[in-house]
KEKE-564328 format. One record per residue (C-alpha): residue in one letter; x, y negated, z. Coordinates in nm, 4 decimals. Layout:
BEGIN
(pt A,(X,Y,Z))
...
This chain:
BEGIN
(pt X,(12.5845,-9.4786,11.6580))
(pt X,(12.7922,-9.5323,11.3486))
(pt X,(12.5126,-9.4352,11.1298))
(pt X,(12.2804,-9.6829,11.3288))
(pt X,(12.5975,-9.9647,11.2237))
(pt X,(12.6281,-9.8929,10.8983))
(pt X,(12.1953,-9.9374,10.8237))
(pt X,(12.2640,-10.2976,11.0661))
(pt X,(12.0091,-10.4689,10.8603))
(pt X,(11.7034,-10.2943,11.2224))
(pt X,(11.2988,-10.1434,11.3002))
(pt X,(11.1054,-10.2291,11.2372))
(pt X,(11.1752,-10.2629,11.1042))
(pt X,(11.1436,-10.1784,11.4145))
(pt X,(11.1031,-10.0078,11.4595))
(pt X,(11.1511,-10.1471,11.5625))
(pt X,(11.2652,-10.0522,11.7111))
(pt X,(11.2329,-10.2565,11.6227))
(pt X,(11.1998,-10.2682,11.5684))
(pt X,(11.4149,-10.3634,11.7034))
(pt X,(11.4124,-10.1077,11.4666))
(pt X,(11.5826,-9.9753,11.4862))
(pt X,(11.4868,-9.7996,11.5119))
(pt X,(11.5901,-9.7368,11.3993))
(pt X,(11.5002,-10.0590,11.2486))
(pt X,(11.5910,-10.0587,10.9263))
(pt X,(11.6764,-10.3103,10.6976))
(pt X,(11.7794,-10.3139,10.3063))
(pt X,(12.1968,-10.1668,10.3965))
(pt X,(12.1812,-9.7785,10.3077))
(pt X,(12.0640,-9.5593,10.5022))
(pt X,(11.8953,-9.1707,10.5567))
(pt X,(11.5464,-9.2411,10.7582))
(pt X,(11.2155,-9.2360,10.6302))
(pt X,(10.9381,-9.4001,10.8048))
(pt X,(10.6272,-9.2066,10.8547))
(pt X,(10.3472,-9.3467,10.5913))
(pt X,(10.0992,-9.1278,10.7698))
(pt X,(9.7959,-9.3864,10.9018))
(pt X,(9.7619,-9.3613,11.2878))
(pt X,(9.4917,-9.2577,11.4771))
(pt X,(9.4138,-9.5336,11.7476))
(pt X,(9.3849,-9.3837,12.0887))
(pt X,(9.4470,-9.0028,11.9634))
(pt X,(9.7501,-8.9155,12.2406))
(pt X,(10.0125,-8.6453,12.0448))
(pt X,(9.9824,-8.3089,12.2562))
(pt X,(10.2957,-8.1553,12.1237))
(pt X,(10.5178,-8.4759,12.2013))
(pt X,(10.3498,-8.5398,12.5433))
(pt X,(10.3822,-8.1621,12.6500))
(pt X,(10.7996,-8.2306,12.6245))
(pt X,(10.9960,-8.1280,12.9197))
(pt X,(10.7306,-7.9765,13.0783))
(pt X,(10.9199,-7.6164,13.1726))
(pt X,(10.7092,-7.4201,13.4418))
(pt X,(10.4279,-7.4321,13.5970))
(pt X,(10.2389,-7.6994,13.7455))
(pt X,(10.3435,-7.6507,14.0539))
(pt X,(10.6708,-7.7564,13.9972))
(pt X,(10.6212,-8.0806,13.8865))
(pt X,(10.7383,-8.3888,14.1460))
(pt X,(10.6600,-8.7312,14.1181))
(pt X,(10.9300,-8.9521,13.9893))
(pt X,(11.0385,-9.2076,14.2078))
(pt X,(11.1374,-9.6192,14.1449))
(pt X,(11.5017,-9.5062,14.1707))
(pt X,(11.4550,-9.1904,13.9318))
(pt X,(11.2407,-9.3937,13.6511))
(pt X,(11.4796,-9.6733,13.6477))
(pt X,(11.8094,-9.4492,13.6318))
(pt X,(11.5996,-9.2465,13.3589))
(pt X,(11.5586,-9.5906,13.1596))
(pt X,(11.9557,-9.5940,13.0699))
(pt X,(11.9229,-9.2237,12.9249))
(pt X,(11.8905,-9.1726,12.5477))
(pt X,(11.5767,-9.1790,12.4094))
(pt X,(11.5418,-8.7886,12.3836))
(pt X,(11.6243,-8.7682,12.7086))
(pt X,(11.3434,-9.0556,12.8203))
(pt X,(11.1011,-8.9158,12.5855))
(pt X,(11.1398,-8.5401,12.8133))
(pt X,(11.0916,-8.7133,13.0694))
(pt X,(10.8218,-8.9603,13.0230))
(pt X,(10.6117,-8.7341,12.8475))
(pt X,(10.5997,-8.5237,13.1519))
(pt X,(10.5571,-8.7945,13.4411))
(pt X,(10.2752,-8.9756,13.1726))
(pt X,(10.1110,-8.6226,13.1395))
(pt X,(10.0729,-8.6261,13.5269))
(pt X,(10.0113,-8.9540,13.5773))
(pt X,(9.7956,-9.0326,13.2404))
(pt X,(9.6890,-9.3420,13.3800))
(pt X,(10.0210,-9.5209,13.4504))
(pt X,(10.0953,-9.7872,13.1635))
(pt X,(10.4425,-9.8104,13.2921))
(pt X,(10.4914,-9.4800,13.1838))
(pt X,(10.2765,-9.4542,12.8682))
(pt X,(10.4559,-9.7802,12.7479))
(pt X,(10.7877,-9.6140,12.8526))
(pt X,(10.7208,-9.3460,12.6384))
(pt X,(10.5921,-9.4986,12.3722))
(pt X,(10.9173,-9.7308,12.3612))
(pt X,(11.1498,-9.3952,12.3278))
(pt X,(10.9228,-9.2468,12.0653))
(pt X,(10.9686,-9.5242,11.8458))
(pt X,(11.3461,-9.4945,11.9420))
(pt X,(11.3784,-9.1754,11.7937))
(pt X,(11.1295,-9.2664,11.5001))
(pt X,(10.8450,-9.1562,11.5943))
(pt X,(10.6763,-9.3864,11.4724))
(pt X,(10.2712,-9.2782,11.4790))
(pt X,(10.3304,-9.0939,11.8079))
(pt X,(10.4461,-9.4091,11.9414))
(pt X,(10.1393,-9.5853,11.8417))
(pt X,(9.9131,-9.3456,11.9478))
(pt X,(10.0853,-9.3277,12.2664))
(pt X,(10.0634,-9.6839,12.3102))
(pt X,(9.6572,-9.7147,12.2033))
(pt X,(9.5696,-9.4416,12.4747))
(pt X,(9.7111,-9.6529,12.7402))
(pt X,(9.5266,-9.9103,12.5765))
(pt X,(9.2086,-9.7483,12.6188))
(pt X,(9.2315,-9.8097,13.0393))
(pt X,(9.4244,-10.1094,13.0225))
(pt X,(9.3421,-10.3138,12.7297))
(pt X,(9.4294,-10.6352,12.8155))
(pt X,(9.8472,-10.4691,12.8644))
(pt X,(10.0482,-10.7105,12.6662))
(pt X,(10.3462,-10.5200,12.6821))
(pt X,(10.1909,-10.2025,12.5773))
(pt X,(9.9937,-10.4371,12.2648))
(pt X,(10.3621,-10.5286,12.1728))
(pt X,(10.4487,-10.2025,12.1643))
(pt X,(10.1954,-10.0532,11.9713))
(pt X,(10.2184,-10.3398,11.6988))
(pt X,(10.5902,-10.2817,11.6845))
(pt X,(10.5422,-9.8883,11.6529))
(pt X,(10.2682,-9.9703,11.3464))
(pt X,(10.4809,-10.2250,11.1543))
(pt X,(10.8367,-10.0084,11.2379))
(pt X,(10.6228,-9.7138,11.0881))
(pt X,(10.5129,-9.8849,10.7178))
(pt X,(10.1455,-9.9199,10.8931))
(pt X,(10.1696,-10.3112,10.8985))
(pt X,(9.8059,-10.3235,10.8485))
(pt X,(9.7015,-10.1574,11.1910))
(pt X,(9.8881,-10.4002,11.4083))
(pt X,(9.7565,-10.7280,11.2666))
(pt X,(9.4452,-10.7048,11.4854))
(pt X,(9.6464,-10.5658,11.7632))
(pt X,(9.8944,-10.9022,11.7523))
(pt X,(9.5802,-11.0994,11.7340))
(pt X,(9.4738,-10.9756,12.0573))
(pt X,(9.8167,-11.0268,12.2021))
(pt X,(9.8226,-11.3979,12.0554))
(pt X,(9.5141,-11.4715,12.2404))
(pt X,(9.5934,-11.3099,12.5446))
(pt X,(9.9339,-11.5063,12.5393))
(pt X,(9.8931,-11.7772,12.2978))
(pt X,(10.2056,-11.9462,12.3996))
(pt X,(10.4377,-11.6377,12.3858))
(pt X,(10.6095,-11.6869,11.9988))
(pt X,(10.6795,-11.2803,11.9619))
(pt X,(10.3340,-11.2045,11.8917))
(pt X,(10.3309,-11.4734,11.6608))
(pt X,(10.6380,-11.3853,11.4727))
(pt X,(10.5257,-10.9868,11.4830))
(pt X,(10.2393,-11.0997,11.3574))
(pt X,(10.3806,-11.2847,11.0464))
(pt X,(10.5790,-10.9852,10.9705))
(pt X,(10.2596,-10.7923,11.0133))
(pt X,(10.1341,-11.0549,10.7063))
(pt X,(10.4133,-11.0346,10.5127))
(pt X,(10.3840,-10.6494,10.4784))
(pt X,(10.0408,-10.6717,10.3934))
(pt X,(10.0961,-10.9045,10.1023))
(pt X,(9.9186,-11.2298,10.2405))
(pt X,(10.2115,-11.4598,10.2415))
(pt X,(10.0469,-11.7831,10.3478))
(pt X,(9.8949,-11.6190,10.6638))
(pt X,(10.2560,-11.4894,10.7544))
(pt X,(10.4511,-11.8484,10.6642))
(pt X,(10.1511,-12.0041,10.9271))
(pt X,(10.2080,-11.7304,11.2000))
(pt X,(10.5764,-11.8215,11.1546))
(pt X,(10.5315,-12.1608,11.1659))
(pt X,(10.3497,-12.1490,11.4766))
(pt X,(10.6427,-11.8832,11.6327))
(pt X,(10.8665,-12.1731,11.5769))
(pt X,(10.6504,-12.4346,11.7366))
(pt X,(10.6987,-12.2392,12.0424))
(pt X,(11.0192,-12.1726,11.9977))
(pt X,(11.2263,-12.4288,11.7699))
(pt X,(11.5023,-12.2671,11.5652))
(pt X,(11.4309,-11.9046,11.7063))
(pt X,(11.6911,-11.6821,11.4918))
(pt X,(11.4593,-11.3909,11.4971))
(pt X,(11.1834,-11.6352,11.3412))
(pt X,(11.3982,-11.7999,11.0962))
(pt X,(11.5320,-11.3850,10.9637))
(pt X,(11.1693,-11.2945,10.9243))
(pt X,(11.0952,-11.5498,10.7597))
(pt X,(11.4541,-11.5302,10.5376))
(pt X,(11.4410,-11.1278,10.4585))
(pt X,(11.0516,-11.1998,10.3443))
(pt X,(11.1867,-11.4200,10.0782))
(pt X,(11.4881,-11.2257,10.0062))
(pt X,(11.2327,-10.9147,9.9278))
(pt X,(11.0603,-11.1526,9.6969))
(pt X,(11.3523,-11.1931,9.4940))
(pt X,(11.4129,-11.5374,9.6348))
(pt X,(11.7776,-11.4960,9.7397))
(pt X,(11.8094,-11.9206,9.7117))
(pt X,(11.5532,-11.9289,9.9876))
(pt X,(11.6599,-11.6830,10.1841))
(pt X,(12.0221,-11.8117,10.2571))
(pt X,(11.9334,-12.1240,10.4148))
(pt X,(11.7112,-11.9829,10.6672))
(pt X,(11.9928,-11.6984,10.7416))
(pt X,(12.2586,-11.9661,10.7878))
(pt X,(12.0309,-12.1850,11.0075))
(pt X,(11.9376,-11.8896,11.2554))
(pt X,(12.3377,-11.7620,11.2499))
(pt X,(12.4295,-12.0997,11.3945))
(pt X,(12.2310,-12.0692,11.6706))
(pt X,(12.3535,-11.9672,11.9981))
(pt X,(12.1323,-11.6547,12.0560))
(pt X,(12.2251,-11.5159,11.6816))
(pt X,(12.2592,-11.1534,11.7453))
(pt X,(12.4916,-10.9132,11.4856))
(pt X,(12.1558,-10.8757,11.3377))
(pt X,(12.1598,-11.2451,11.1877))
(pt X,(12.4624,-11.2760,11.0768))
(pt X,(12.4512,-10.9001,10.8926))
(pt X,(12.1422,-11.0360,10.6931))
(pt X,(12.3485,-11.2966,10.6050))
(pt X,(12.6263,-11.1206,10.4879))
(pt X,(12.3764,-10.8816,10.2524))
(pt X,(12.2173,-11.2539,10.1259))
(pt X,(12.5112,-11.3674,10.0368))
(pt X,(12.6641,-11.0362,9.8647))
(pt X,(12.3315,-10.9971,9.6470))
(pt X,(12.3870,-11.3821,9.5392))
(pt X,(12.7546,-11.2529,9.4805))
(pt X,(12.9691,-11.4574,9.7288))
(pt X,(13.1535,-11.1194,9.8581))
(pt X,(13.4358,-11.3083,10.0361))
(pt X,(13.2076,-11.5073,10.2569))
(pt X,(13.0083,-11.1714,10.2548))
(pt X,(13.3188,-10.9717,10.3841))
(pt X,(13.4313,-11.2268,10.6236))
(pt X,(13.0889,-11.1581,10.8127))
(pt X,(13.0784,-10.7763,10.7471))
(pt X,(13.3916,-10.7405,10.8683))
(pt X,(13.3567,-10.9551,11.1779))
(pt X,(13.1450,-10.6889,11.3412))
(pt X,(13.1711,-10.3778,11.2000))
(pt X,(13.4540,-10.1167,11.1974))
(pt X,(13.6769,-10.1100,10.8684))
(pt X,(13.5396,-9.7812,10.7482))
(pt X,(13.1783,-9.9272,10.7906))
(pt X,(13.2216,-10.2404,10.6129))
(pt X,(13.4735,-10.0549,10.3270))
(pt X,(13.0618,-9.8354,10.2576))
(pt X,(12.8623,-10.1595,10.2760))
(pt X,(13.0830,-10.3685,10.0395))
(pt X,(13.1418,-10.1015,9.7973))
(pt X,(12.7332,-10.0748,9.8270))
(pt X,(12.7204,-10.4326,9.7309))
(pt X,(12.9485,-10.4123,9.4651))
(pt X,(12.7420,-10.1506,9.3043))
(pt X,(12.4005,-10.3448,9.3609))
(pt X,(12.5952,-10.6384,9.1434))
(pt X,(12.7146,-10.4410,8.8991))
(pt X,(12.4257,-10.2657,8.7921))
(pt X,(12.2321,-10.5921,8.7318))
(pt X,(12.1804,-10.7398,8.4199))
(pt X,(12.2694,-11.0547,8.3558))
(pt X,(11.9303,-11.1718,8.3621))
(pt X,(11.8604,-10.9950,8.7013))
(pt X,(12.1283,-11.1051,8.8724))
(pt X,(11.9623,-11.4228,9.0131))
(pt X,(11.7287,-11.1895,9.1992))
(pt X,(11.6490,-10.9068,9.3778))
(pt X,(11.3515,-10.6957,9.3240))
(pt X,(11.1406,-10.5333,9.6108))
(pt X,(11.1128,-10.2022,9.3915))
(pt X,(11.5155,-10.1880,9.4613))
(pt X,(11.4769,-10.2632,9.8955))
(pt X,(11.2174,-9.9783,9.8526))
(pt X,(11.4427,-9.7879,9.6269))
(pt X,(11.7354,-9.7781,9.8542))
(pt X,(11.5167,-9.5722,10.1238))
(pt X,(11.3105,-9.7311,10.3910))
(pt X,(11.1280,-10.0733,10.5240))
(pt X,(11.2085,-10.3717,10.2826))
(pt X,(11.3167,-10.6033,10.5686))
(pt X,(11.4425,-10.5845,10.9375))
(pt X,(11.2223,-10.7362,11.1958))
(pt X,(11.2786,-10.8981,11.5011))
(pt X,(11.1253,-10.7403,11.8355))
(pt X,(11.1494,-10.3444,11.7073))
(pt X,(11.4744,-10.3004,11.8768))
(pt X,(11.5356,-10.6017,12.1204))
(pt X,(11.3082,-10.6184,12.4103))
(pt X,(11.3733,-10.9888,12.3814))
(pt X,(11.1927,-11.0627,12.0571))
């Protein structure tokens, strides 16, 4: 948990994990994970992963019941994966349970697994919006961007009114270097949902990965005044405003949610970021030094939160 704090900015990611994310999504504060660059395999299921928890024979396998699942859904994700991937193994044409256990793979960071556990669901019920948001989140959470855009176009058109896919798939865009197709997918995301603060961060960590750090900060400050700003927002507002150098308003927000210890690492991570600039760097903010620090260059709404 406090390593999951101190990497706030997250998948996304998700993965998220989303990701949400967390997953853990991860965003441009420090951290240890790597996300699999490892192209998935649509529909391929992963044998190894879904054969988890499966002690015995077959014979002693029971059914899980309403009660069981949903008591099993508060568990951590190692615990849900055991789980899952049994019941799913059984039952291998329940998309409660595929999507279920495609949701704690990408928990844990498995990123492909997730995926591929999400496309063989897919394969018998391919009009599952849930399980298309899930898959797209597991791709973009993973570094595999590309494979969800068609996946989120599917989604849009299945549920053209529902701004997620929309704002998924301008991340999607972003990742895959076609800016002006991911500003339009955003722009329709906030059509459908005016001021959304998950919108308005996408759209805010694109720029800052870009180097534009003047950009970036309105957008942050917009989506951290709205009511349903998460920790989330107002963390990628702190980093914004640490990389353009204003550390007290910086600390203020760092310290507003995290422990002391926490905040102590990511200031003292900021102050080293500013002082190894140059004088003529220190307007920006290259994407070689996001990539540098370890993972995903930005965090990403929806790869953690069920809710975006």
């Amino acid at each position: 948990m406090r390593a999951q704090i101190l990497i706030v900015s997250v998948i996304s990611l998700a993965a998220a994990a989303l990701i949400d994310a967390t997953p853990a999504a991860a965003g441009l504060w420090p951290f240890s994970g790597k996300p699999s660059n490892s192209p998935p395999t649509a529909g391929q299921n992963n044998t190894s992963q879904n054969n988890m928890g499966q002690p015995g024979s077959e014979a002693s396998f029971v059914k899980a019941t309403p009660q069981q699942i949903e008591a099993e859904l508060r568990a951590d994700p190692l615990a849900q994966a055991a789980f899952f991937a049994r019941q799913f193994s059984h039952d291998p044409t329940n998309a409660h349970l595929g999507l279920y256990l495609s949701n704690a793979q990408r928990a844990m960071g498995q990123y492909q697994e997730a995926a591929d556990t999400a496309h063989t669901v897919l394969l018998f019920a391919p009009d599952n919006t849930d399980v298309l948001l899930a898959a797209a989140r597991a791709h973009i959470e993973g570094g595999n961007a590309f494979y969800a855009i068609d996946t989120l176009k599917r989604l849009s058109g299945l549920k053209p009114d529902d701004w997620q896919a929309w704002s998924l798939l301008g991340v999607a865009y972003d990742q895959t270097k076609r800016p002006d197709d991911a500003l339009s997918a955003w722009q329709t995301a906030l059509k459908l949902s005016p001021d959304n603060p998950a919108v308005l961060t996408n759209m805010a960590m694109a720029h800052l990965t870009a180097g534009d750090l003047s950009d970036a900060e309105p957008l942050l400050r917009m989506a951290v005044a709205q009511k349903a700003a998460t920790l989330q927002e107002r963390q990628d507002l702190a980093l914004v405003l640490g990389l353009e150098g204003k550390m007290p308003e910086a600390e203020k927000l760092l310290r507003q949610d995290l422990p002391p210890d926490i905040a102590d690492a990511n200031l003292a991570w900021l102050q080293q970021k500013l002082s190894a600039r140059t004088p003529a760097s220190a307007a920006t903010v290259a994407p070689a030094g996001a990539n540098a620090i370890g993972g995903p260059a930005h965090t990403w709404d929806g790869l953690k939160a069920t809710g975006s």
